[in-house]
N, C-alpha and C positions, 0 to 999 in steps of 0.2 A: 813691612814697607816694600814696594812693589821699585825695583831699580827704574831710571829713567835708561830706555833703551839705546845703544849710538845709534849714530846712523852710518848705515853701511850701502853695500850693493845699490845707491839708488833708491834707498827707503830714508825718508827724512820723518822722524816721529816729532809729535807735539812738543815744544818745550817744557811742558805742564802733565806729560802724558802719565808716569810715575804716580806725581802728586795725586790727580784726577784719581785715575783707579785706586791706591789707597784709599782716598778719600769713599769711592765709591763702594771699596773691599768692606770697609769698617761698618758701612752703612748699612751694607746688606748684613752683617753677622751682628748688628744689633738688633735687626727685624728679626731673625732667627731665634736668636736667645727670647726674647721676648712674645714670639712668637710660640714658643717653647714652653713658656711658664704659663702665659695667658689659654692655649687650649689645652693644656694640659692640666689645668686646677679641676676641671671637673672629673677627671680619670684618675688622680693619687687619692689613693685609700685616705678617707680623712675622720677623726674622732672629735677630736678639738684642733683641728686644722694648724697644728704646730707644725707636722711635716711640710705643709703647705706654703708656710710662713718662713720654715727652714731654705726653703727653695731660693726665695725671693729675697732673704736675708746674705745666701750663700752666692748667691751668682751674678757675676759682673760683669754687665750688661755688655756686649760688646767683646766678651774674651773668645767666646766660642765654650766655655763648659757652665754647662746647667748643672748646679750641686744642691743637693739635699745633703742638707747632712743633720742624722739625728742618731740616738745610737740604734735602733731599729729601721731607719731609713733601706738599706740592704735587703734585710728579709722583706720587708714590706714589698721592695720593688721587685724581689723575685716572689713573692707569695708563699715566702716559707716560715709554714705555724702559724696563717691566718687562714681566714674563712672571710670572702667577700661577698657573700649571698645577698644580704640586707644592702648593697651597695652597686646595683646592677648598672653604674657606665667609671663607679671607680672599682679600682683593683691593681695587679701585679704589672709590670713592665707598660709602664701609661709612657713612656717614650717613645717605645716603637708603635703603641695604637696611636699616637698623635700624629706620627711620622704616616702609617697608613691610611690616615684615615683625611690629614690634612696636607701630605707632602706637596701636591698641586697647587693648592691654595697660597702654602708659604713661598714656592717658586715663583711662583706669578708674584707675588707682589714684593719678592725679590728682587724681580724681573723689571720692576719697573724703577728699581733704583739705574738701571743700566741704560 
């Protein structure tokens, strides 16, 4: 929760200003997460899409962590003891390719909660 700031020096802040930006902090970190899970289904390694489902079962919407959890989830995401040949846009570390590959996109429409 974001403090309401005093007013000091000659600066008089919104009465609301606190609430507002919370409100608006919480906003943007739901588009994130969500953000997160949605371009990200097609980049986690999937067989019968349990990891997948782990995702979306594990993370709450709005907290700021995205979790898999399965007991293989770990190696998966670092690509240790698989082989993702037959799976050429899923494979190892699909967080930071989502972040590369989409971080502009989620910004901006970040951007327009503000």
């Amino acid at each position: 929760m974001i403090r309401q700031p005093k007013n000091n020096n000659g600066i008089v802040w919104k009465s609301n200003f606190g609430s507002e930006r919370t409100k608006q902090f919480s906003s943007a970190q739901k588009i994130i997460d969500s953000e997160m899970l949605r371009l990200g289904d097609p980049m986690v390694p999937r067989k019968e899409g349990e990891l997948i489902k782990s995702g979306i079962r594990n993370t709450k919407i709005g907290s700021g962590l995205v979790r898999y959890v399965t007991p293989y989830a770990k190696r998966m995401y670092y690509g240790v003891n698989f082989n993702f040949r037959n799976m050429p846009t899923r494979g190892a570390k699909w967080f930071e390719r989502v972040k590369d590959r989409y971080l502009d996109a989620i910004k901006k429409k970040v951007g327009d909660e503000f």
